[in-house]
Structures are given as structure tokens and as C-alpha cells.
KOLMARKE-20430 format. One line per 3 residues: their letters; for each residue z, x, y of C-alpha. Coordinates in steps of 0.1 Angstrom, whole numbers, always signed. Layout:
# KOLMARKE-20430
A = Z:X:Y ~ ... .
//
This chain:
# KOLMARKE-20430
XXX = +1182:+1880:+994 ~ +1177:+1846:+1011 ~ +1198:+1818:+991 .
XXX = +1177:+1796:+978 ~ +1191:+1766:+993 ~ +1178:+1777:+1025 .
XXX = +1143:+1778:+1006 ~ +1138:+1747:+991 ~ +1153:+1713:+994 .
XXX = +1156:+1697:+960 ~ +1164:+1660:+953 ~ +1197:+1655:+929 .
XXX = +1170:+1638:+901 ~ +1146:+1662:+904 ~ +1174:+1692:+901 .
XXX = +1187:+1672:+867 ~ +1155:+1666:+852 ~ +1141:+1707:+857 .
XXX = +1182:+1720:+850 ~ +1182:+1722:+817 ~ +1146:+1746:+819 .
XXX = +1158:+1768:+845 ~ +1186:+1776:+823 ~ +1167:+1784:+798 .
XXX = +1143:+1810:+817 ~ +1156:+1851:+816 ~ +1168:+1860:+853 .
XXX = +1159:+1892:+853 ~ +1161:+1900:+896 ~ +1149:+1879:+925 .
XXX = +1115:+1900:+934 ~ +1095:+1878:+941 ~ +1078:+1870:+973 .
XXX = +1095:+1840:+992 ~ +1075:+1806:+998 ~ +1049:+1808:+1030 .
XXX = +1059:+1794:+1060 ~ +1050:+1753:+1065 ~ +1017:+1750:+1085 .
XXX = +1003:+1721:+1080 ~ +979:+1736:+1054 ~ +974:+1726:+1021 .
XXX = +999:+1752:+1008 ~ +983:+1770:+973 ~ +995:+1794:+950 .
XXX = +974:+1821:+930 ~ +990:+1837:+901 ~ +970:+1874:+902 .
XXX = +954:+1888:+931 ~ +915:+1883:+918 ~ +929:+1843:+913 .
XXX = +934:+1846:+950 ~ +910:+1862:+963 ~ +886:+1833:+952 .
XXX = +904:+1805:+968 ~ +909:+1821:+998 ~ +874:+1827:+1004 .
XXX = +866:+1794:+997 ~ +897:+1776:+1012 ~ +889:+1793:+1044 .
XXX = +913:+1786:+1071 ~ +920:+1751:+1057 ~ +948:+1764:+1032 .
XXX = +979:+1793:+1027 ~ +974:+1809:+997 ~ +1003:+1826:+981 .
XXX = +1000:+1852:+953 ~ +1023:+1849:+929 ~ +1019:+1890:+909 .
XXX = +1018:+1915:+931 ~ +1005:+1951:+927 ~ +1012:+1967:+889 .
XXX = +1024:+1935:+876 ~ +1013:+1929:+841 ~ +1003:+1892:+838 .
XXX = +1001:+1894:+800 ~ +1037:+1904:+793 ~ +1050:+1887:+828 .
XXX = +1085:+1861:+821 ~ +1090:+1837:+847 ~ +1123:+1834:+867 .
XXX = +1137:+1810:+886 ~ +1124:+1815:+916 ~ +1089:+1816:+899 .
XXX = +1094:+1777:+893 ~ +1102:+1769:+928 ~ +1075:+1792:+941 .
XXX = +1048:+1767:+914 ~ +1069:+1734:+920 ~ +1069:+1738:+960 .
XXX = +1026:+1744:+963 ~ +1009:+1711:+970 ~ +977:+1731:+941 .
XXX = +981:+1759:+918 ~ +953:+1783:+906 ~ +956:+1803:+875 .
XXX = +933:+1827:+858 ~ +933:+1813:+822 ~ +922:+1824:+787 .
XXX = +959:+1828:+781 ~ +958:+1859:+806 ~ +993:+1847:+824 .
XXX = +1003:+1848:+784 ~ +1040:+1835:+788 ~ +1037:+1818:+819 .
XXX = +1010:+1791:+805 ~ +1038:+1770:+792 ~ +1054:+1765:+827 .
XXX = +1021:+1761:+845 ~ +1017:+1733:+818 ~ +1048:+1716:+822 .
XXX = +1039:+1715:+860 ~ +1005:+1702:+859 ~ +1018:+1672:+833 .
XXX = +1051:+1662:+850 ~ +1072:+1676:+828 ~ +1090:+1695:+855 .
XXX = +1090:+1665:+885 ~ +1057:+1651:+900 ~ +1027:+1663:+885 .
XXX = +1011:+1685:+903 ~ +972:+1700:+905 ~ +974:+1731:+878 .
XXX = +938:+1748:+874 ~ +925:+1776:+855 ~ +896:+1787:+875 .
XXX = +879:+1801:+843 ~ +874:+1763:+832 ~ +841:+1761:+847 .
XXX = +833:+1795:+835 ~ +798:+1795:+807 ~ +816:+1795:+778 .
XXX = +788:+1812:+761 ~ +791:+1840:+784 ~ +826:+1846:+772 .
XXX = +834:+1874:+752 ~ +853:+1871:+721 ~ +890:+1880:+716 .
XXX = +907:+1885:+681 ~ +920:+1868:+655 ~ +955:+1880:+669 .
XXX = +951:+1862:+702 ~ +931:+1834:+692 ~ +911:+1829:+722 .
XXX = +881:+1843:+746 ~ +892:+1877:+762 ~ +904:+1870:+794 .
XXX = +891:+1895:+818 ~ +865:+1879:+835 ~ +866:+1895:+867 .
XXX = +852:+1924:+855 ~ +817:+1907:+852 ~ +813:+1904:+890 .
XXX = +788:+1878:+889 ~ +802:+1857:+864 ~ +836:+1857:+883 .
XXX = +817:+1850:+908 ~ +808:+1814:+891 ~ +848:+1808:+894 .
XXX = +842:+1792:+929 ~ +828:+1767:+922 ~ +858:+1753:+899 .
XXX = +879:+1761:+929 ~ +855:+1746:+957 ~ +855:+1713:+935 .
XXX = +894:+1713:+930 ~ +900:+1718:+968 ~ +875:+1691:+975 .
XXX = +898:+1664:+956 ~ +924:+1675:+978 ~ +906:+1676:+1013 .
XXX = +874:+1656:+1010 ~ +864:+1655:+1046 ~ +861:+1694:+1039 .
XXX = +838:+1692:+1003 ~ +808:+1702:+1025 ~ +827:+1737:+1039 .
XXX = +842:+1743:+1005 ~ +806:+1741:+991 ~ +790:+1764:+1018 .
XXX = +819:+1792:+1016 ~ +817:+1791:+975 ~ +781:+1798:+981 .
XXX = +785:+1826:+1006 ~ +811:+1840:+987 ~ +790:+1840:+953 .
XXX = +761:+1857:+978 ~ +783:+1887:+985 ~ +794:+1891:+955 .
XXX = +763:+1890:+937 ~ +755:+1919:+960 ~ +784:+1936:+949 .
XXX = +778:+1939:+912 ~ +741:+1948:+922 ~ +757:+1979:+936 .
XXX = +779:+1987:+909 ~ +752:+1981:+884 ~ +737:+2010:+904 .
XXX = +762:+2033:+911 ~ +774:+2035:+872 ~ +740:+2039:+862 .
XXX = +743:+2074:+878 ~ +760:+2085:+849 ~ +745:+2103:+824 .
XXX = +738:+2082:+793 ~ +756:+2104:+772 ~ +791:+2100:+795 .
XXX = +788:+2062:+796 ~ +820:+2058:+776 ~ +851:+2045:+791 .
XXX = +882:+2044:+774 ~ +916:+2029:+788 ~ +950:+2023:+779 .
XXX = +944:+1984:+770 ~ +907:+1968:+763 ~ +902:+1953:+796 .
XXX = +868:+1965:+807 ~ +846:+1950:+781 ~ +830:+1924:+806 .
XXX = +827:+1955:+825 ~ +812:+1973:+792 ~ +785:+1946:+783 .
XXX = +776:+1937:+823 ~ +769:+1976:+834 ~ +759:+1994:+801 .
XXX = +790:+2011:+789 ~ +806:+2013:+765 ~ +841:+2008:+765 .
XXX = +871:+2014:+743 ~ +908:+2007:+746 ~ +940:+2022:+726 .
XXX = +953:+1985:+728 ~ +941:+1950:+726 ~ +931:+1923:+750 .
XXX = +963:+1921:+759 ~ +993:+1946:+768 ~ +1014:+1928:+743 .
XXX = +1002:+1946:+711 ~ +1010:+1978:+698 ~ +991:+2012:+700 .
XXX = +987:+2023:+663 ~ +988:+2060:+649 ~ +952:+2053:+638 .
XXX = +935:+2037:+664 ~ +946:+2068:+685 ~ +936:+2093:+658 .
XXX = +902:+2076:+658 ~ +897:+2075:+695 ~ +908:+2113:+690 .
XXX = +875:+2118:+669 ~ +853:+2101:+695 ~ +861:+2118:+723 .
XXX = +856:+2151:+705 ~ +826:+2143:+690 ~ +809:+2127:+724 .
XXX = +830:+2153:+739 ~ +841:+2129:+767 ~ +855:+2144:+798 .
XXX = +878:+2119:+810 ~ +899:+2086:+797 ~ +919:+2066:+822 .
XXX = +954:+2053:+826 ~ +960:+2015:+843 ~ +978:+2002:+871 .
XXX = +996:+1976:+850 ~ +1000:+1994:+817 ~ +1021:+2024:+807 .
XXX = +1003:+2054:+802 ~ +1017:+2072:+772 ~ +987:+2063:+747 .
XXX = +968:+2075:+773 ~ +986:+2110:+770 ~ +985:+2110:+731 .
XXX = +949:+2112:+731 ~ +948:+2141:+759 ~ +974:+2161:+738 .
XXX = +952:+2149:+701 ~ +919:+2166:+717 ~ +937:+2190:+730 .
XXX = +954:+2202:+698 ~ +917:+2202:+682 ~ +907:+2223:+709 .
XXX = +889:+2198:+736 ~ +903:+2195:+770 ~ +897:+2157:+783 .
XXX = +915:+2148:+816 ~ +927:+2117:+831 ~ +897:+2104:+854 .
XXX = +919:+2085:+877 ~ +939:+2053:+880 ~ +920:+2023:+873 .
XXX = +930:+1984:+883 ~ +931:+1959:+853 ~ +953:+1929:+856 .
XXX = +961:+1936:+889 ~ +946:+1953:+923 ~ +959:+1975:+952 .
XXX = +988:+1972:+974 ~ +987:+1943:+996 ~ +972:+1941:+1027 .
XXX = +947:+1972:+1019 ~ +910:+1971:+1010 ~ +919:+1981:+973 .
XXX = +942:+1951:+974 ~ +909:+1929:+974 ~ +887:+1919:+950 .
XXX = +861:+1937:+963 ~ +881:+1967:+966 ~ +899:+1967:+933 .
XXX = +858:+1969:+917 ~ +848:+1991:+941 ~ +877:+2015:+936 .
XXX = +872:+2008:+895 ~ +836:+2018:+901 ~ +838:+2046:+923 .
XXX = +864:+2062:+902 ~ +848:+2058:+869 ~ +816:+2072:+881 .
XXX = +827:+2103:+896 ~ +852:+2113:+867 ~ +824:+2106:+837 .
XXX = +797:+2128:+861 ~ +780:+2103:+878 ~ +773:+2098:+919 .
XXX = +792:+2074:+941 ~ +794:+2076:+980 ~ +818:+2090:+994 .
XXX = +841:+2063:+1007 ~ +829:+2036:+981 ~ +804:+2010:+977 .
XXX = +814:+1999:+1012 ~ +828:+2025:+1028 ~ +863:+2008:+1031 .
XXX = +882:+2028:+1006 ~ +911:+2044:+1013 ~ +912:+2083:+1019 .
XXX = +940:+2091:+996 ~ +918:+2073:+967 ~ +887:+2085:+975 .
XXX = +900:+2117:+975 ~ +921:+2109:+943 ~ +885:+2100:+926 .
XXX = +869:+2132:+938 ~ +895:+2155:+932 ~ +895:+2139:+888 .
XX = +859:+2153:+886 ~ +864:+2189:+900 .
//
């Protein structure tokens, strides 16, 4: 691994003022990805993928965006390490989701938005400018909105114009492009969802139930009429209880649902305790296929997209619960090994 004096240049006040932090923080590997290159661009970070897929489409070519959580990283249960804070501290803006998604990360973000760790620096949630009527309610355990957004396309979709109007503060001469590509981007999108909104309605009524490891999908649930049940919380960090899987048991023998689903970013052993529950009351349910939650594809792939992380959630789901979906995805860009994958669930 690169030292990371070759990385970053640090001033000695700066390095006494953030010491005392770093010590504090758990070191648990250097895995992260190191900061872009310099290019004169306004240089952005993005904690998840869906975070950066917004800003890049509105940014356009006038920024580099870094993600931050790469593929199967679990942003609710995620501890920052060192390099983390020289990753945030070096962007000139950083983008978060919000709602407490990051979970254990907010505090840091904090610190570097209010100049607790150096010069302040531009920290946004993009879910700031979200309706906050629209927002679905979390518990009284986590104390705040449920954070999955995204999985309301067009109301994530209403994310870009928080970002267009933070990027404008930072390049002004380019407020008119940021505008027109927030617009564009809320076009396709909006196209998106119509076809999901489609493509799930394929599925008989009587199938429209989705159950998953953690309860992700309920913007999902309310925006595409299903509904939609998860062995944990809002968020990965609570625990799986005997009788929330006993009484997910019940369901799916009494709907007699053919298929629950196991997550990207979340281990899948409830997932299996309520395959072998129906199955020791004599009802064979399967696993439908792999679905992306707090996190999308591989890099550098369609499924590593927004659009492709709810196109591959959508294709997958439909097929495995008996519904129709083409045959290489909404758009035809999904990969053959998942495609497949999806097909092969619902023989």
C-alpha cells in the first residue's frame, strides 16, 4: 500500500489539531480506494454509489467524483479509518445520503462540515431537499425517517436538485448546466420508474410480497405495490429475533410465497432460517436471487449504476415471484451472468 505521505501533504497545525481523532478511530486495514488524481476539477466525494451517481450526472465533466463504499459495503454498520478522514478532509465538497444511513460515519462528516477537523468544508446530505412528507417513517429504535430513498425512483430522483444547487455555490458560472443536467437526469429517471412500475406489475397480485434480509425496500413497497417485509430493521445494526422469523415463517406458508431474497450488503443467514422454517412445515420457498440494498454492482459495470442496481432489483424480483421482465433488463444492459442468475431462480 502507498504511504500515505506520498498521498496527502498535511500542515504540522492541521496534523495536531485532527491527531488526537485519528487516534481514536479503529484501523481495521487500509482498503480503501486512494484519492483521484489532481485535474483541476472540483474534486467530490460520494459516500455510496446511488450518492454518486447523482452528482456525477449532474456535475458533468466539471468535477471528479470519488466514491467512498464500494460494492457490498454496509453503510449502516461501516467504521471509519484513517484513510477515510483523508479521503473526506482532501475533497474540495462532500455528498452524503443522510437519514442516518452512513450510521457511524455521520459524526465525522459533522466534524468536517463544522471545522472541527481543519477548515470547514461543504458536507451535504442530498436527502435534505427531499419532501419530508414523502418520507417514510422509521422506528422508535432509530429515531428518524427510513433512509432508503433510492428505492422510490422518482423521489430520488428529486435529490438533484440539492446537488445542482450545492455545486452551483461552488462553480457559479456553471448554475445554468448544473440546472439543465439535474433536469435531464430527473427525465430519465422518471422514465425509469415508469418501467419498473410496469414490469413488477406483471406479477400476480397474489406473489406481490417481497421479503429480504433487512427492511430496505419499503419505498420500493409503497412506490410499486408490494408489499414488503424484512427479518431486520431499517438498519443492519439490529438483531433478527426468534419471533419475527417464526412469524415471517407463517406468512410465507400461508401466502405460500415462492421466493425471499438475500442482500448484497447483509449476511444471509436469516434468510436461510426461514427457508429451513417452511421447509420443516413442509413448504419449499427458494432464494429468488441476490438483490442490491445499500449498495450496487461491481464498479465499472452497468449493475454498478444506479440505473442498473434498480434495474437488476427489478428484473430479479419479477421473475422469481412469477412475473415477466425482458430478457436482458429494462434496458437491455444487464449483465449475462445476472440475467441468467435471475432466470435460472424462477425455473
Amino acid at each position: 500500500m502507498t504511504p500515505p505521505q506520498t498521498l496527502f501533504r498535511f500542515s504540522a497545525s492541521w496534523l495536531g489539531h485532527v491527531g488526537v481523532f485519528i487516534a481514536l478511530l479503529p484501523v481495521i486495514g487500509c482498503t480503501q480506494p486512494k484519492p483521484a488524481p489532481k485535474t483541476g476539477k472540483l474534486r467530490v466525494l460520494a459516500t455510496t454509489t446511488m450518492v454518486g451517481d447523482v452528482v456525477k450526472a449532474v456535475g458533468g465533466d466539471n468535477i471528479e467524483v470519488q466514491v467512498l463504499l464500494g460494492p457490498g459495503v454496509d453503510p449502516h454498520l461501516y467504521k471509519v479509518v484513517t484513510d477515510d478522514v483523508r479521503l473526506i478532509v482532501d475533497a474540495d465538497v462532500v455528498f452524503y445520503s443522510g437519514l442516518m444511513l452512513e450510521g457511524k460515519m455521520t459524526d465525522t462528516l459533522a466534524k468536517v462540515g463544522d471545522g472541527s477537523l481543519g477548515a470547514p468544508k461543504p458536507v451535504h446530505a442530498i436527502t435534505d431537499g427531499v419532501d419530508s412528507s414523502k418520507l417514510l417513517s422509521g422506528t422508535e429504535q432509530t429515531g428518524h425517517p427510513d433512509p432508503h430513498v433510492w428505492f422510490d425512483v422518482e423521489l430520488w430522483a428529486t435529490t438533484a436538485d440539492e446537488v445542482a444547487q450545492v455545486l452551483s455555490k461552488e462553480l457559479p458560472a456553471q448554475k445554468m448546466e448544473f440546472q439543465q443536467n439535474a433536469k435531464q437526469y430527473q427525465a430519465d429517471l422518471k422514465q425509469l420508474a415508469k418501467d419498473a412500475k410496469a414490469t413488477l406489475a406483471t406479477i400476480p397480485e397474489e406473489q406481490r410480497i417481497l421479503i429480504t434480509s433487512h427492511d430496505a425496500f419499503g419505498y420500493l413497497g409503497r412506490a410499486y405495490d408490494i408489499e414488503v417485509m424484512g427479518v431486520q430493521g431499517i438498519s443492519t445494526d439490529s438483531e433478527a429475533g426468534l419471533q419475527r422469523i417464526n412469524q415471517l415463517v407463517d406468512l410465507i406458508i400461508e401466502k405460500k410465497v415462492p421466493a425471499v431474497f438475500v442482500e448484497t450488503s447483509v449476511n444471509g443467514k436469516s434468510i436461510q432460517a426461514l427457508i429451513a422454517g417452511a421447509k420443516s412445515r413442509g413448504h419449499e420457498v427458494v432464494i429468488g436471487g441476490e438483490l442490491f440494498s445499500d449498495s450496487a454492482g461491481d464498479a465499472d459495470t452497468y449493475e454498478g449504476t444506479y440505473p442498473g442496481m434498480i434495474d437488476h432489483n427489478v428484473t430479479t424480483i419479477t421473475r422469481a415471484l412469477g412475473g415477466e421482465a425482458p430478457e436482458r433488463g429494462l434496458r437491455g444492459k444487464l449483465s449475462m451472468e445476472a440475467s441468467t442468475h435471475s432466470t435460472s431462480n424462477n425455473d
